[in-house]
N, C-alpha and C positions, 0 to 999 in steps of 0.2 A: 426815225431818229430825230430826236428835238432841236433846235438850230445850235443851241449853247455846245450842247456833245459836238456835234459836227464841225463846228469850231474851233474847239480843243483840241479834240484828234489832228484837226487840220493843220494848228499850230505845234501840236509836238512832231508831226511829220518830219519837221523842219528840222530837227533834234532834240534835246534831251534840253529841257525847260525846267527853272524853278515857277512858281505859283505868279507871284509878282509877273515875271516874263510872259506866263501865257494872259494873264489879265491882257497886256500891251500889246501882244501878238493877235488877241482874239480882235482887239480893238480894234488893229491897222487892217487886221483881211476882214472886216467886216464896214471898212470906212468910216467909223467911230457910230457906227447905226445898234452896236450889241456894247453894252458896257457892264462887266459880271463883276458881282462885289465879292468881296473876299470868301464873304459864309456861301453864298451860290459855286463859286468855283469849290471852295474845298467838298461841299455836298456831292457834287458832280467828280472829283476827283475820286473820293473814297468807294462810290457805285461803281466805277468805269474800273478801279483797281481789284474788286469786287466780281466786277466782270469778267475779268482776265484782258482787259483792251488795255492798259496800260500797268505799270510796272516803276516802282522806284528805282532812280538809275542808282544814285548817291544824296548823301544827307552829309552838310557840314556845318560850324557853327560860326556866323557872322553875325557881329556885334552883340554876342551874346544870344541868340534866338538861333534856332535849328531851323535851317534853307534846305528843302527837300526837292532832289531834283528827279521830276520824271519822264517816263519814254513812253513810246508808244512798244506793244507787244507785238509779234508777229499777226498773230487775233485783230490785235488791234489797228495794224495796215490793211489785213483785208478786209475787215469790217469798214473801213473807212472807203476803204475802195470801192468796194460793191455799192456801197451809199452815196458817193460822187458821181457815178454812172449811172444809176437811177434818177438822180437830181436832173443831169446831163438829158440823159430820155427824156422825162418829162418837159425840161427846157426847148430841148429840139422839137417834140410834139405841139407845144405851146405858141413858137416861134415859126413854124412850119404854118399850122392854122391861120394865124396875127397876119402872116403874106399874102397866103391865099384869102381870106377875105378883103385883104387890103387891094389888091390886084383886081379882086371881081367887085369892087363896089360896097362890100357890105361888110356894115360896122360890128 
């Protein structure tokens, strides 16, 4: 999974997000290191809705323009899940190694 998906997922976790939101959401869990511009998020929105990982919750109309808010799908929590625990493994794998070389001397 590419970091932007796992980010968005991440952020609607949280709940049911307009576009604008997940921009800002992606931004704050990612420490301002990922900044996704409006055409990337929506590219990635319509694949993942495509997917069945996420799902429009509601659409209303502010200042004139349609605000589309969406969720994550049941698919779409455990797709995300299984892909944090993988992330997770490999961290611990990574982090476990980084000790033990650091412990025995060697870089």
């Amino acid at each position: 999974m590419q970091e932007a998906t796992f980010l968005i997922l991440t952020a609607l976790a949280a709940g049911t997000q307009h576009g604008y939101g997940i921009i800002s959401d992606v931004a704050e869990i990612s420490d301002g290191r990922v900044k996704l511009l409006a055409g990337t998020l929506y590219t990635a929105l319509d694949r993942l809705r495509a997917d069945g990982l996420i799902g429009v919750d509601r659409e209303e109309v502010v200042d004139n323009r349609l605000r589309r808010y969406y969720r994550l799908t049941p698919d779409g929590e455990k797709r995300l899940a299984a892909e944090a625990a993988r992330l997770q493994a490999h961290a611990t794998a990574a982090l476990r190694r980084l000790n033990l070389n650091l412990a025995g001397g060697v870089a």
